[in-house]
C-alpha beads as a LAMMPS data file, in Angstrom:
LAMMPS data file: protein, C-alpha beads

116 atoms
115 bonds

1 atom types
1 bond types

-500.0 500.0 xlo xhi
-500.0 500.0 ylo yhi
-500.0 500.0 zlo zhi

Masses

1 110.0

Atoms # bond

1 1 1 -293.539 -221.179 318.244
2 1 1 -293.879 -217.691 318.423
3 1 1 -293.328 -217.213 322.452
4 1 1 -290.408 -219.339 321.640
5 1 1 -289.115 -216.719 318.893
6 1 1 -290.115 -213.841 321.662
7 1 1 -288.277 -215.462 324.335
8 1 1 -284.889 -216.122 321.998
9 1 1 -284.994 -212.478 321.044
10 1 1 -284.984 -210.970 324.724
11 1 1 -282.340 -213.234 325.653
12 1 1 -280.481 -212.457 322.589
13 1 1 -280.896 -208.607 323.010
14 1 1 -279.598 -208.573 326.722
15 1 1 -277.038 -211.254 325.825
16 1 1 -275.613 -208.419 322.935
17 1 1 -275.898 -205.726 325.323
18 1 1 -273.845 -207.918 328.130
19 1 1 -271.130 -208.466 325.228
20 1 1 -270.628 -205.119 324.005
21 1 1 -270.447 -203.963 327.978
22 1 1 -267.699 -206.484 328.439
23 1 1 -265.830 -205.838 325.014
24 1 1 -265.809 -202.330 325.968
25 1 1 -264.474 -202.937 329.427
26 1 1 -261.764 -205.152 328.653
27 1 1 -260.072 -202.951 325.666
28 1 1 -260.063 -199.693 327.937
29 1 1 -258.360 -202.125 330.546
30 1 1 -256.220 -203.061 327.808
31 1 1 -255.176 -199.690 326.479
32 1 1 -255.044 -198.388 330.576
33 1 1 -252.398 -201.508 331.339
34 1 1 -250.550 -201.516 328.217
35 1 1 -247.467 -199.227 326.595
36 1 1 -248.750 -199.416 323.222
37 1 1 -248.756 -196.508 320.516
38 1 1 -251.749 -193.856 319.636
39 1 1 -252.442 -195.728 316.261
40 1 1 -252.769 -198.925 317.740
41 1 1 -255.071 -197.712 320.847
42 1 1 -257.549 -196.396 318.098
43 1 1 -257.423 -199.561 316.112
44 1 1 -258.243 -201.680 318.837
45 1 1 -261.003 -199.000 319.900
46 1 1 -262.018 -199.120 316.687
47 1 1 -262.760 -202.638 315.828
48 1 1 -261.422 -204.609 319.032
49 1 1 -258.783 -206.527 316.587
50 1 1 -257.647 -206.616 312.928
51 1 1 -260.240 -207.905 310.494
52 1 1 -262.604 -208.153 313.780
53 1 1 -265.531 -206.979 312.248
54 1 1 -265.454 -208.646 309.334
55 1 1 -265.155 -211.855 310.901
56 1 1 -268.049 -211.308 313.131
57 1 1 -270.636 -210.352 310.784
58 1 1 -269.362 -213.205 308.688
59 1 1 -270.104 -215.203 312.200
60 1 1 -273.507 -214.016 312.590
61 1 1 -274.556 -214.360 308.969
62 1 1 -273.398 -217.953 309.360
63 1 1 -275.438 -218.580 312.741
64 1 1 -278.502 -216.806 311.807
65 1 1 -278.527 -218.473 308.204
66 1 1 -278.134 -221.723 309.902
67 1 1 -281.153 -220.725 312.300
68 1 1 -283.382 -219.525 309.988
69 1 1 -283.192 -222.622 307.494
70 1 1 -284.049 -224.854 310.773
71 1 1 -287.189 -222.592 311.063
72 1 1 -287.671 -223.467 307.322
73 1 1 -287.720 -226.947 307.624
74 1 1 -290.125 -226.832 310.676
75 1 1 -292.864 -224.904 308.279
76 1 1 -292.379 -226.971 305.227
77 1 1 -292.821 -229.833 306.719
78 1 1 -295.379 -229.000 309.561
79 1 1 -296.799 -232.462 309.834
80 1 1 -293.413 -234.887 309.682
81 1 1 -291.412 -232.467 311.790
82 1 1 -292.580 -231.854 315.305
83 1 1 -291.765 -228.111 317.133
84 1 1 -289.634 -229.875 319.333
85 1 1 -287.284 -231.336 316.082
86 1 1 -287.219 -227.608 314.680
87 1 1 -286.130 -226.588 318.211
88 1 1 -283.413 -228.928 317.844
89 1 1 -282.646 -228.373 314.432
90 1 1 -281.825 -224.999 315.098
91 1 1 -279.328 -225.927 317.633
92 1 1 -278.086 -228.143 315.222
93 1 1 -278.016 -226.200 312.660
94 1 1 -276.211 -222.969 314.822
95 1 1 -273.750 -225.319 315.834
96 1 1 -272.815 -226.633 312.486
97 1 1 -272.480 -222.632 311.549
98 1 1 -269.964 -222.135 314.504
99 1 1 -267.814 -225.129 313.125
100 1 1 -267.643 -223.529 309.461
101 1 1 -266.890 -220.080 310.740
102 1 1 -263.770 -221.737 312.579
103 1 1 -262.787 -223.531 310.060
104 1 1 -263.138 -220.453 307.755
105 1 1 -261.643 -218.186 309.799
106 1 1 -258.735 -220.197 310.491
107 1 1 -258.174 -220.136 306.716
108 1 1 -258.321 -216.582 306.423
109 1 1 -255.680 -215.828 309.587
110 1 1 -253.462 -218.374 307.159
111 1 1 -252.975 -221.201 309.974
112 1 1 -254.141 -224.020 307.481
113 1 1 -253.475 -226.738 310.190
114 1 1 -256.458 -227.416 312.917
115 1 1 -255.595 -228.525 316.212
116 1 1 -256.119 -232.183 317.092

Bonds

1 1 1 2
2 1 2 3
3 1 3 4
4 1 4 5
5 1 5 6
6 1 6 7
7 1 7 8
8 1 8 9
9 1 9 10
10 1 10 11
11 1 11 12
12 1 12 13
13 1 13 14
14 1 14 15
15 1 15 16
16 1 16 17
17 1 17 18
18 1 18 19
19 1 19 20
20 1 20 21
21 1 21 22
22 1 22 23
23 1 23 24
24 1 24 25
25 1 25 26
26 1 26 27
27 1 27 28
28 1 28 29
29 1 29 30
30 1 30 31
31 1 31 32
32 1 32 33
33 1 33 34
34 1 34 35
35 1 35 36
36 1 36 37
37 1 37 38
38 1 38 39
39 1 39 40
40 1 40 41
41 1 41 42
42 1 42 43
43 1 43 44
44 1 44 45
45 1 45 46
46 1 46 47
47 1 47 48
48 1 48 49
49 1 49 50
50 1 50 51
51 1 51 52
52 1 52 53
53 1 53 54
54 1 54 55
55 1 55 56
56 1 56 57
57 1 57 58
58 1 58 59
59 1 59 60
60 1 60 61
61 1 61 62
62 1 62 63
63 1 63 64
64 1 64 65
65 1 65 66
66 1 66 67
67 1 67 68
68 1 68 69
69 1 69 70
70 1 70 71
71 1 71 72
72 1 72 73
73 1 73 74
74 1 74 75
75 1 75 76
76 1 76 77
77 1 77 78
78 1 78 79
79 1 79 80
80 1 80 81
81 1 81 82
82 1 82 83
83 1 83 84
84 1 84 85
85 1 85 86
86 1 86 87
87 1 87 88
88 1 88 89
89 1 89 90
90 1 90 91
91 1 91 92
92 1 92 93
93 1 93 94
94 1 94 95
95 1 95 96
96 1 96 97
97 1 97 98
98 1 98 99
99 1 99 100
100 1 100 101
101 1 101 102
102 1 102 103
103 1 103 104
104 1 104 105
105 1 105 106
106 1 106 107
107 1 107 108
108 1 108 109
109 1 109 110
110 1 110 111
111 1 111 112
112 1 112 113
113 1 113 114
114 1 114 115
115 1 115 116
């Protein structure tokens, strides 16, 4: 379990890095391409949209909640859950996360109605 837990962290540290590269790249592209005003250009360096940030930590807390109670049920029950279940419950369990951080933040942009 624990070379799986070192493995998930590399790849999570250069998949973060890769991210905030990219983010970074695409709003200067934005604010090189764009007519838009002084205020807005540091908004959108400053948090990439409105209510960005709070969203994604909400996100994260979500996923990594999600994650770490999959990792819970693999150690309470060591003996009627096999590694390879807790493996998939985490998946599971991330996945679920990503649906109620839609659905949330769908509610909090104020579009009530989810498409089909």
């Amino acid at each position: 379990m624990q070379e799986f837990l070192i493995v998930l962290t590399i790849f999570g540290s250069v998949a973060f890095v890769i991210k905030i590269l990219s983010d970074n790249r695409v709003r200067t592209r934005i604010i090189e391409n764009t007519n838009i005003n002084d205020q807005e250009k540091m908004a959108l360096l400053q948090t990439g949209q409105p209510g960005g940030q709070t969203l994604q930590s909400i996100k994260w807390g979500l996923v990594l909640i999600a994650i770490g109670l999959a990792l819970l049920i693999g150690n309470i029950f060591p003996y009627q859950v096999s590694e390879e279940m807790t493996f998939g419950f985490g998946f599971l369990f991330a996945g679920l996360a990503f649906l109620a951080y839609y659905i949330l933040a769908k509610r909090m942009a104020g579009d009530q109605e989810l498409p089909g």
